[in-house]
PDB file as gemmi writes it, atoms N, CA and C in Angstrom:
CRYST1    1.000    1.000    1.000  90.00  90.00  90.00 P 1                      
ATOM      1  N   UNK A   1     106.960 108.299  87.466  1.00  0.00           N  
ATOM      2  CA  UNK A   1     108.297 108.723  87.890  1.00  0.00           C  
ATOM      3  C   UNK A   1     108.552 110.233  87.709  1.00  0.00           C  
ATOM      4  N   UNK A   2     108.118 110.866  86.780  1.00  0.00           N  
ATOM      5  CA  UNK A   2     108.302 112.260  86.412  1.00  0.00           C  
ATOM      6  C   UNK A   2     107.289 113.099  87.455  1.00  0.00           C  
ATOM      7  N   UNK A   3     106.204 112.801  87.738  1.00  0.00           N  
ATOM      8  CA  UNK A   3     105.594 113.367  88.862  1.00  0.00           C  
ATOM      9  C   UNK A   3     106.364 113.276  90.242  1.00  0.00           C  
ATOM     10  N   UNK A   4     106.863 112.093  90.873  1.00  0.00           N  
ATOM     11  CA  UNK A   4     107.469 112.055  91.854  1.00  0.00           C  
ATOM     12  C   UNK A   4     108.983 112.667  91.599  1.00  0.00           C  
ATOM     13  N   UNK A   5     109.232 112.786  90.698  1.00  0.00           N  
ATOM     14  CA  UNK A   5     110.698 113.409  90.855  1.00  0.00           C  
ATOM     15  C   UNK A   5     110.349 115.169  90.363  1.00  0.00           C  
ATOM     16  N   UNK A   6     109.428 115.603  89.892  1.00  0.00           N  
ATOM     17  CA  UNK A   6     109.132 117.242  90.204  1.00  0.00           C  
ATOM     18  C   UNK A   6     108.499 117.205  92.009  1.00  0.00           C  
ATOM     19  N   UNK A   7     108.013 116.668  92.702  1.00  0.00           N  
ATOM     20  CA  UNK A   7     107.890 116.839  93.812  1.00  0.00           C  
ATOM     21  C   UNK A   7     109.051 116.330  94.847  1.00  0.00           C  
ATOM     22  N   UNK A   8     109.963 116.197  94.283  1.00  0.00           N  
ATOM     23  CA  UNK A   8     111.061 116.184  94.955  1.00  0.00           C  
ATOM     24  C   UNK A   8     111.903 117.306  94.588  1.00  0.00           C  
ATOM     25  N   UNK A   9     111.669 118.216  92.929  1.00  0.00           N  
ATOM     26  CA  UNK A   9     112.834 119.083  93.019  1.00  0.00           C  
ATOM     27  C   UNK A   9     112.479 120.366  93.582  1.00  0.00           C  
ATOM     28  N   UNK A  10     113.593 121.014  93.646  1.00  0.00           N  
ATOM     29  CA  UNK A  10     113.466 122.620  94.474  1.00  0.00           C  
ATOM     30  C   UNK A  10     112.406 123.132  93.739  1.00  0.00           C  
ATOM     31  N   UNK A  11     111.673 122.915  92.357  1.00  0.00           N  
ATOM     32  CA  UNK A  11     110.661 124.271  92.314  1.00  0.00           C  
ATOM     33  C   UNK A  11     109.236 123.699  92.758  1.00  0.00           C  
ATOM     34  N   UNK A  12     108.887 122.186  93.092  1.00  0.00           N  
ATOM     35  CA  UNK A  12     107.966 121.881  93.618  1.00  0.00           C  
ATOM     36  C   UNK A  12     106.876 122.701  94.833  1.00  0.00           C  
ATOM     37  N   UNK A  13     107.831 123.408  95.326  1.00  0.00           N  
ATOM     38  CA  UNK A  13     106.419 124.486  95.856  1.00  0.00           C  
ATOM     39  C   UNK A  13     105.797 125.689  95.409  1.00  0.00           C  
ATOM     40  N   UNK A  14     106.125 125.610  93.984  1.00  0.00           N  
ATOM     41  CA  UNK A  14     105.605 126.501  93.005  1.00  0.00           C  
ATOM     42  C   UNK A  14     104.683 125.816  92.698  1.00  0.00           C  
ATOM     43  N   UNK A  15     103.188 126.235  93.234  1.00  0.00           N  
ATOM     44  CA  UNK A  15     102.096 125.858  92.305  1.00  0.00           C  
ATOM     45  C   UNK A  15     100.883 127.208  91.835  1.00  0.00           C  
ATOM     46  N   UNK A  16      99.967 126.431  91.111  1.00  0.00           N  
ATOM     47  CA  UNK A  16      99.506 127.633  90.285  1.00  0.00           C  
ATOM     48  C   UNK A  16      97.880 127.135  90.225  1.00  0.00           C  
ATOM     49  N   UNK A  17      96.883 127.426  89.813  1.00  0.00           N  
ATOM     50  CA  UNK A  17      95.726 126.834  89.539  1.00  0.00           C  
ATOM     51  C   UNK A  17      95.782 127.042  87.763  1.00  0.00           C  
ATOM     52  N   UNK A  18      95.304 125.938  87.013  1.00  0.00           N  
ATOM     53  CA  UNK A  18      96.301 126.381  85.758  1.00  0.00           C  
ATOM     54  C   UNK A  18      94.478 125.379  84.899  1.00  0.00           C  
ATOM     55  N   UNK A  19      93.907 126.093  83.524  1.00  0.00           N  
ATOM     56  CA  UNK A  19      93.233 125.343  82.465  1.00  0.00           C  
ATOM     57  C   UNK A  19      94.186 125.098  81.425  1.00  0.00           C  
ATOM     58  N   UNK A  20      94.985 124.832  81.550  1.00  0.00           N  
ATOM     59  CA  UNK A  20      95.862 124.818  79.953  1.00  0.00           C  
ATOM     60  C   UNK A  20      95.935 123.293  80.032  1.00  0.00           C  
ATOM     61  N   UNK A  21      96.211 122.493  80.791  1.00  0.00           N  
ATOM     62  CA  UNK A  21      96.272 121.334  80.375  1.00  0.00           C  
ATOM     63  C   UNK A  21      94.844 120.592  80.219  1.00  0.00           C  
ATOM     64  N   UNK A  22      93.687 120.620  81.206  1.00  0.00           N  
ATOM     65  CA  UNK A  22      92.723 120.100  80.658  1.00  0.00           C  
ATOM     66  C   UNK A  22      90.958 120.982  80.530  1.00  0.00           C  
ATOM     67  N   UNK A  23      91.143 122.095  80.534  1.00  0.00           N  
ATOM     68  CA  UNK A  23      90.128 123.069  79.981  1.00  0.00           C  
ATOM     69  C   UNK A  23      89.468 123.805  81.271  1.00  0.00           C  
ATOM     70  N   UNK A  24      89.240 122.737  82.450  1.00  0.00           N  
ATOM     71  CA  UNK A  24      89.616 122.966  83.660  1.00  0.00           C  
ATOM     72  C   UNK A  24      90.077 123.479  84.834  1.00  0.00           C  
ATOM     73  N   UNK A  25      89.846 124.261  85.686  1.00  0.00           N  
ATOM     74  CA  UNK A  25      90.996 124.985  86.904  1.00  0.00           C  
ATOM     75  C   UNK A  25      91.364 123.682  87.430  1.00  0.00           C  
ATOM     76  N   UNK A  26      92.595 123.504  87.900  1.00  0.00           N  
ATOM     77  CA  UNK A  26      92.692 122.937  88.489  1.00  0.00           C  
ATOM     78  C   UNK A  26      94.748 122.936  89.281  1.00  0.00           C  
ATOM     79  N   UNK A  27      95.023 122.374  90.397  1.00  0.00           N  
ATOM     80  CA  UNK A  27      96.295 123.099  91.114  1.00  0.00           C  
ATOM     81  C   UNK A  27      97.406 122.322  90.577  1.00  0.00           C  
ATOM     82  N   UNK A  28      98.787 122.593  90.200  1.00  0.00           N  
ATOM     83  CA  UNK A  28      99.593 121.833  89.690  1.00  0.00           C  
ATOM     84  C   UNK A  28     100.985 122.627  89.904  1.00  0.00           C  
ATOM     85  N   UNK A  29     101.907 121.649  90.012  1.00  0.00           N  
ATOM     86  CA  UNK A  29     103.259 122.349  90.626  1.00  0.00           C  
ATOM     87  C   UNK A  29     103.817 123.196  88.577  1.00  0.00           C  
ATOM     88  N   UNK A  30     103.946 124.513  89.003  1.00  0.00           N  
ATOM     89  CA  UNK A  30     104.327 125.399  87.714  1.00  0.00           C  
ATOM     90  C   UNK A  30     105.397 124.679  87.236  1.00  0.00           C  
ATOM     91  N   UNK A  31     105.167 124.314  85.422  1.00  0.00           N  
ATOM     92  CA  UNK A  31     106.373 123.829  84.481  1.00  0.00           C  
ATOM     93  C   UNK A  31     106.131 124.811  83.197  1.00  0.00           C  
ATOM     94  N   UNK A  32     107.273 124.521  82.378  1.00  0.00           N  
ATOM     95  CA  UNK A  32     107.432 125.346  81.558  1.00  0.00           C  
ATOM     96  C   UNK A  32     106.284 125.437  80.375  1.00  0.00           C  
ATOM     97  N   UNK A  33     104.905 124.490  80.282  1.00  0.00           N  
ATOM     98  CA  UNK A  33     103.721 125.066  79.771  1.00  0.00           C  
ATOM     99  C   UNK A  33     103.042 125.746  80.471  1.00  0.00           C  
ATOM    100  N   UNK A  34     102.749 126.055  82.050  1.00  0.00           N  
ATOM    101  CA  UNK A  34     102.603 126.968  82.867  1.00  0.00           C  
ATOM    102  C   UNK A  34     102.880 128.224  82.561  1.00  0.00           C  
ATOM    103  N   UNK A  35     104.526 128.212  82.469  1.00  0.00           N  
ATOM    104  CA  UNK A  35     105.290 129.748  82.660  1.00  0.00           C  
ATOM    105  C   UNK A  35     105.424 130.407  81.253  1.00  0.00           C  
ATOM    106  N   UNK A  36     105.457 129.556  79.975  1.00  0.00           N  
ATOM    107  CA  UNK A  36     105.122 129.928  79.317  1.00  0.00           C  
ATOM    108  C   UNK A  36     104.111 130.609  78.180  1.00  0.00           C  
ATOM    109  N   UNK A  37     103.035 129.758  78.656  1.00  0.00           N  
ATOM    110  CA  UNK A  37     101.191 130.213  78.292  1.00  0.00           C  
ATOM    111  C   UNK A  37     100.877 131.185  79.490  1.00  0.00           C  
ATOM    112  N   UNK A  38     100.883 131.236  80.474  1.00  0.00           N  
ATOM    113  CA  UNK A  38     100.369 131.289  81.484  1.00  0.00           C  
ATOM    114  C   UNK A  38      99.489 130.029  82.059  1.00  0.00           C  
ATOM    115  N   UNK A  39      99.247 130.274  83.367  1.00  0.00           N  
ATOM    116  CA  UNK A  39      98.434 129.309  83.876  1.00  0.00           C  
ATOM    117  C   UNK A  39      96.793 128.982  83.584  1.00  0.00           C  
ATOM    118  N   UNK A  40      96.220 130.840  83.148  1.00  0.00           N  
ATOM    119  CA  UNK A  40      94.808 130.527  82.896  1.00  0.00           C  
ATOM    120  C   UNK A  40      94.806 131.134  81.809  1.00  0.00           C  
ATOM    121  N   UNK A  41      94.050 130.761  80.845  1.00  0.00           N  
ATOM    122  CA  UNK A  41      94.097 131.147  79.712  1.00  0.00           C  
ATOM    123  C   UNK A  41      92.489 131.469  79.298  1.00  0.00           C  
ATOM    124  N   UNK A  42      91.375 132.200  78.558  1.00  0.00           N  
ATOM    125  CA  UNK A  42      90.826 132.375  77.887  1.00  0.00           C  
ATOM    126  C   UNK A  42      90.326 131.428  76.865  1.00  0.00           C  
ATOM    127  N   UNK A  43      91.425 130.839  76.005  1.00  0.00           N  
ATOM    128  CA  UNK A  43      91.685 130.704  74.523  1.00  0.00           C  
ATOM    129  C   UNK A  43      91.957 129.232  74.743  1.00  0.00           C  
ATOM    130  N   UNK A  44      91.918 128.091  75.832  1.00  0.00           N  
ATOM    131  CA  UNK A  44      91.810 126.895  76.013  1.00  0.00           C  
ATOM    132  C   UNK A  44      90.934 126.163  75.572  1.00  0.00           C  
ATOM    133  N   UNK A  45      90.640 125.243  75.185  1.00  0.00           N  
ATOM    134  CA  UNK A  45      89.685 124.361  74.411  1.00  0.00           C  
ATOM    135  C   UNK A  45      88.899 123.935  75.357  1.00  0.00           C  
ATOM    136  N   UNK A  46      87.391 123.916  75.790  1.00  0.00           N  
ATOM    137  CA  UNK A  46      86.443 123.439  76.939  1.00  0.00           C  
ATOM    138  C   UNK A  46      87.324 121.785  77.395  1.00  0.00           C  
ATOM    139  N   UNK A  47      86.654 121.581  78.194  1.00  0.00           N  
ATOM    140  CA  UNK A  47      86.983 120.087  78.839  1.00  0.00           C  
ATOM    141  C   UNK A  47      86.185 119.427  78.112  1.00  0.00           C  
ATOM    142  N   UNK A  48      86.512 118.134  77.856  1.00  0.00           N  
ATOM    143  CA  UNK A  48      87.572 117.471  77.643  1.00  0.00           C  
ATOM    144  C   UNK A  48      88.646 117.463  76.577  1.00  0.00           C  
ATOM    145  N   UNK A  49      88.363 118.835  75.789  1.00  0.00           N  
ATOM    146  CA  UNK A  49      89.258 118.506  74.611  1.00  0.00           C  
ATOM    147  C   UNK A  49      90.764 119.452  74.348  1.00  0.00           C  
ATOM    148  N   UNK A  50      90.865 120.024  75.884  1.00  0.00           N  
ATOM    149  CA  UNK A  50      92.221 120.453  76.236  1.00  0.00           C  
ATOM    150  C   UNK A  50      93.266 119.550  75.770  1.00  0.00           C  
ATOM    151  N   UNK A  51      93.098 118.434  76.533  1.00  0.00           N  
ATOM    152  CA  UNK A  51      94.393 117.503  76.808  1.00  0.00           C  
ATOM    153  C   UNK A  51      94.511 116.340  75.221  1.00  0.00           C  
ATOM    154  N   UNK A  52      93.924 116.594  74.541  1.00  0.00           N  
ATOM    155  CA  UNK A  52      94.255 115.644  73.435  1.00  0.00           C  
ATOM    156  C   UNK A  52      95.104 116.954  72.331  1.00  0.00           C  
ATOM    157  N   UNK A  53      94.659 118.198  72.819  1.00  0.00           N  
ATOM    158  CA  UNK A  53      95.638 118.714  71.902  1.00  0.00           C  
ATOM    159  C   UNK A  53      96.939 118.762  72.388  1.00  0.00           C  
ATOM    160  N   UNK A  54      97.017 119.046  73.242  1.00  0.00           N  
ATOM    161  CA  UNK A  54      98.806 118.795  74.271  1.00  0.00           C  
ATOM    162  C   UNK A  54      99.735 117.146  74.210  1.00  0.00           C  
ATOM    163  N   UNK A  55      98.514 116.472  73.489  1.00  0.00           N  
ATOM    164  CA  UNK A  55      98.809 114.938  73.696  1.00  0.00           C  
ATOM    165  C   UNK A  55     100.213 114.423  73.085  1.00  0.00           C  
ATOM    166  N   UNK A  56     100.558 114.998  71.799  1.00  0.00           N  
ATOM    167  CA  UNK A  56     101.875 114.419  71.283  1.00  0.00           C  
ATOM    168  C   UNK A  56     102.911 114.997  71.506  1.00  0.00           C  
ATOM    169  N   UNK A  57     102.788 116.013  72.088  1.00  0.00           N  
ATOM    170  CA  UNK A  57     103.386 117.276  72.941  1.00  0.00           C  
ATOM    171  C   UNK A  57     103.900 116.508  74.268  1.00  0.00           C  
ATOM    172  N   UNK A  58     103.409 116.503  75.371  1.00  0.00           N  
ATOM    173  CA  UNK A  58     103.217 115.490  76.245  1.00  0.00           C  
ATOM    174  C   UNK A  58     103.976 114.047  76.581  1.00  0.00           C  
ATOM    175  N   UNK A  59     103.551 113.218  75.265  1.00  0.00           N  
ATOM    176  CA  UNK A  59     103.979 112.039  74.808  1.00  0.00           C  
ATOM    177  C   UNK A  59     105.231 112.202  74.530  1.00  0.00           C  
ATOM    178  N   UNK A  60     106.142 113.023  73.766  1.00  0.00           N  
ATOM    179  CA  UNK A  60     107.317 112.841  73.569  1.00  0.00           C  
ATOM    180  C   UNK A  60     107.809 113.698  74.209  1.00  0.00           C  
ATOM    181  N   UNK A  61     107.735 114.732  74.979  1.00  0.00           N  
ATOM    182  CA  UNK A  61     108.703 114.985  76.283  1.00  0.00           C  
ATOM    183  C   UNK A  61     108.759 114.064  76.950  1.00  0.00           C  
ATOM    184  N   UNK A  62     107.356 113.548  77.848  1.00  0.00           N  
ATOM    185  CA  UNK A  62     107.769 112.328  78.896  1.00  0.00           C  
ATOM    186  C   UNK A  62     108.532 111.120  78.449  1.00  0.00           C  
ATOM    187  N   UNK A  63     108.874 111.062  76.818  1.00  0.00           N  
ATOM    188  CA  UNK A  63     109.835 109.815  76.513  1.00  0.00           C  
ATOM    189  C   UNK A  63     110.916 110.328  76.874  1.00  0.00           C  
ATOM    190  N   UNK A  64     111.318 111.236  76.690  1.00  0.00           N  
ATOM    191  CA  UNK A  64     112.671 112.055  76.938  1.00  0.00           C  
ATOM    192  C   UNK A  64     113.053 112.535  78.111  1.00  0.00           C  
ATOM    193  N   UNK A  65     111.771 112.011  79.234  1.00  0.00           N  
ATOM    194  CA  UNK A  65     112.447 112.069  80.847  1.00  0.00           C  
ATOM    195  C   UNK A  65     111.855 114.069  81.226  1.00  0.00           C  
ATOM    196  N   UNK A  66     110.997 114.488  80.479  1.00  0.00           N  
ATOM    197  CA  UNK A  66     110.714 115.697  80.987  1.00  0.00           C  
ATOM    198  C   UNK A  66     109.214 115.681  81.092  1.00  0.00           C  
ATOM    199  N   UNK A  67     108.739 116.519  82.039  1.00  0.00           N  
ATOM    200  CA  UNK A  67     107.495 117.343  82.431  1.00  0.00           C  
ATOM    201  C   UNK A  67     107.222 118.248  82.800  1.00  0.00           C  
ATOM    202  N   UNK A  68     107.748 119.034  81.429  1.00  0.00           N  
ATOM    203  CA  UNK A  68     107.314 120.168  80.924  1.00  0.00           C  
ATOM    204  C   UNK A  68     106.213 120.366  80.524  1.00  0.00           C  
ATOM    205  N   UNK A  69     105.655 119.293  79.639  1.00  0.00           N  
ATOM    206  CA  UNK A  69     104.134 119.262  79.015  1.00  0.00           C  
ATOM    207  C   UNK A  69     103.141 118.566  79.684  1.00  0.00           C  
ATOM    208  N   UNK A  70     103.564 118.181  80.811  1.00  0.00           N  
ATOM    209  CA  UNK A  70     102.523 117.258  81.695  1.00  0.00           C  
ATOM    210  C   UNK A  70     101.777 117.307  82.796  1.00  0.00           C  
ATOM    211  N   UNK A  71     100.628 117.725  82.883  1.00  0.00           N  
ATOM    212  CA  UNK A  71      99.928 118.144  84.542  1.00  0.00           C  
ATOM    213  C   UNK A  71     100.468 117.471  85.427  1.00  0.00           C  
ATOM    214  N   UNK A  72     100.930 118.009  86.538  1.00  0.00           N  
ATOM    215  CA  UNK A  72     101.790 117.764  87.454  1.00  0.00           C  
ATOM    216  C   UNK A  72     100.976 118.008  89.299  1.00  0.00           C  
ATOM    217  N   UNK A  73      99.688 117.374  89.030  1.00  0.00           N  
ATOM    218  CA  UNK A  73      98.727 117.873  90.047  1.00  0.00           C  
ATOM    219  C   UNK A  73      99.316 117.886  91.455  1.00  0.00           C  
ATOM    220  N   UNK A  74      99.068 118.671  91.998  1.00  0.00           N  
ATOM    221  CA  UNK A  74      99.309 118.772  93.484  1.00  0.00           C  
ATOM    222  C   UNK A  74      98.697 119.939  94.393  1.00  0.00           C  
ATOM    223  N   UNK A  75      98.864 119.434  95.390  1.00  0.00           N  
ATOM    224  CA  UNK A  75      98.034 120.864  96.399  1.00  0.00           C  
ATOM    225  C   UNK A  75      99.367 121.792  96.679  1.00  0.00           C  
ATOM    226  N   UNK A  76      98.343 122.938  98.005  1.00  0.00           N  
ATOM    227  CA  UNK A  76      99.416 124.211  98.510  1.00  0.00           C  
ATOM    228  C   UNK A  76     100.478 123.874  99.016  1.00  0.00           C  
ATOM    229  N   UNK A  77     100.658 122.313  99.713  1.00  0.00           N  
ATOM    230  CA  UNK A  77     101.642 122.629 100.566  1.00  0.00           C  
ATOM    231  C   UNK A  77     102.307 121.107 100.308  1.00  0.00           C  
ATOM    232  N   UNK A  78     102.705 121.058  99.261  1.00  0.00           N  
ATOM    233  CA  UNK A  78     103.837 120.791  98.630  1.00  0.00           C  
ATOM    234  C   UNK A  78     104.936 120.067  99.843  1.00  0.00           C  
ATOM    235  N   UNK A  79     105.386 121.185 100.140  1.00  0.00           N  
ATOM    236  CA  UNK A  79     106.732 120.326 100.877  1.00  0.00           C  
ATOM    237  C   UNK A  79     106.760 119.299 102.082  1.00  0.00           C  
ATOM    238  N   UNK A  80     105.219 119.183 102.055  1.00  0.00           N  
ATOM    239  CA  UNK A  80     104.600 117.702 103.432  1.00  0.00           C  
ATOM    240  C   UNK A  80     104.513 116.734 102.967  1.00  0.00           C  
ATOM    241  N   UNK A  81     104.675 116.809 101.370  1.00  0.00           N  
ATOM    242  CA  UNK A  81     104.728 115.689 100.411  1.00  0.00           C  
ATOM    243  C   UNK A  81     105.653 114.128 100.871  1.00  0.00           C  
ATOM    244  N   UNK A  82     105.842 113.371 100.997  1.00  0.00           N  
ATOM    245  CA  UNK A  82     106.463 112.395 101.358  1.00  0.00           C  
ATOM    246  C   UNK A  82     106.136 111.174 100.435  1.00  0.00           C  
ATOM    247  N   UNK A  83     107.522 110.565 100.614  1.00  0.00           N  
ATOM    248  CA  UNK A  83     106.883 109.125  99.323  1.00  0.00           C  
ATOM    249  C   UNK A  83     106.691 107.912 100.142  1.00  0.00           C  
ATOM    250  N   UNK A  84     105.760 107.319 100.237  1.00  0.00           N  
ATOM    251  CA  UNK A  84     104.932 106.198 100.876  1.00  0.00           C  
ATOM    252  C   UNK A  84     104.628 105.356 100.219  1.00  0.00           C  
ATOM    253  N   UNK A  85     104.324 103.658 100.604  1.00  0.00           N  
ATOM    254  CA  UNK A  85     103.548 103.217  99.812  1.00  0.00           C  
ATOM    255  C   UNK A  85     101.683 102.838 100.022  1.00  0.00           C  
ATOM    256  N   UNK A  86     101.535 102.167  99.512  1.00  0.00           N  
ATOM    257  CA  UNK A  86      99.768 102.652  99.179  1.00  0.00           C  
ATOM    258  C   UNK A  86      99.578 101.408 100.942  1.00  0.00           C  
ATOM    259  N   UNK A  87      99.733 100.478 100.777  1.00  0.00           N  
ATOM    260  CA  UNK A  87      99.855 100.007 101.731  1.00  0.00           C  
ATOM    261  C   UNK A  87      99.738 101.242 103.314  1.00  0.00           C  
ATOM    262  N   UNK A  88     101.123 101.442 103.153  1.00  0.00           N  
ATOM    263  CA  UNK A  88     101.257 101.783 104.355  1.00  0.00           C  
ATOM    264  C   UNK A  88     100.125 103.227 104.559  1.00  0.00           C  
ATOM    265  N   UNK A  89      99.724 103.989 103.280  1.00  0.00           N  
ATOM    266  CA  UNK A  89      98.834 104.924 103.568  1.00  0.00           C  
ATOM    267  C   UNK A  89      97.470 104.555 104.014  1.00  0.00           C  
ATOM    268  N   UNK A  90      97.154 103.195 103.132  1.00  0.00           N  
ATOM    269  CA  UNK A  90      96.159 102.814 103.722  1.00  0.00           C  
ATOM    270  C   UNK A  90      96.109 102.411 105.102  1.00  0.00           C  
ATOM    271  N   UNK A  91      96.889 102.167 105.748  1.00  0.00           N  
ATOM    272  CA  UNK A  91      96.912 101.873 107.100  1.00  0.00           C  
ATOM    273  C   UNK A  91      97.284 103.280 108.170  1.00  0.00           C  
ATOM    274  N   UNK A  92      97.383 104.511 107.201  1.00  0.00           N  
ATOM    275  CA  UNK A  92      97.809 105.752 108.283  1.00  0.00           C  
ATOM    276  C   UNK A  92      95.879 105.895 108.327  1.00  0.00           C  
ATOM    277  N   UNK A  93      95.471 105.865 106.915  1.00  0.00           N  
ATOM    278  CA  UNK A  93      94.050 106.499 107.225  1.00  0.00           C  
ATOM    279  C   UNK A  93      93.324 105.726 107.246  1.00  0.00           C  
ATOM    280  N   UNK A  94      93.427 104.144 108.363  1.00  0.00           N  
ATOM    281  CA  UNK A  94      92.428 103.580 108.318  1.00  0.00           C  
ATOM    282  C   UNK A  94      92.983 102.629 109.214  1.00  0.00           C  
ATOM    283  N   UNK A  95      92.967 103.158 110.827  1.00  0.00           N  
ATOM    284  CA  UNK A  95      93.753 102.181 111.930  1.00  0.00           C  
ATOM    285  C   UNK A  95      93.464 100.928 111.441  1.00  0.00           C  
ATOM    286  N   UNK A  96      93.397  99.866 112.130  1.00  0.00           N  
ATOM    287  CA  UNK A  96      93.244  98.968 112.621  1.00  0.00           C  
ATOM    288  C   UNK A  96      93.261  98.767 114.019  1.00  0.00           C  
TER     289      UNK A  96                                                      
END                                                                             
């Protein structure tokens, strides 16, 4: 729910290529561990052991309805985004 509702709000076409959450480059709509670390950092822990330090961090924002601390993956173009279900995608990319 917190992923689909940052790609619904106005800063959703802010994205960044960001290692802070998992040691990783990788593209994600900018939140306030983004804007505040920066997006690439140096001083990140290799993969896989990024994301277990962010973990209780993480864990209790998203109880509290925020994702601020949470990779928020997405591509450039953001605002083509649409909410579908799996069903019906499977049937855009796979006539019948």
């Amino acid at each position: 729910p917190l992923h689909r509702q940052a790609l619904q709000s106005p800063g959703h076409e802010h994205t960044a290529i960001t290692n802070v959450f998992t040691g990783r480059p990788a593209r994600g709509i900018v939140n306030r561990l983004m804007r505040e670390t920066g997006p690439m950092r140096d001083d990140v822990p290799a993969f896989p052991l990024a994301a277990p330090v962010l973990g209780e961090l993480r864990t209790r924002a998203e109880r509290a309805g925020s994702s601020d601390f949470s990779p928020l993956w997405a591509g450039q173009n953001t605002s083509a985004c649409r909410e579908t279900s799996a069903k019906d995608l499977t049937n855009w990319l796979i006539p019948s």
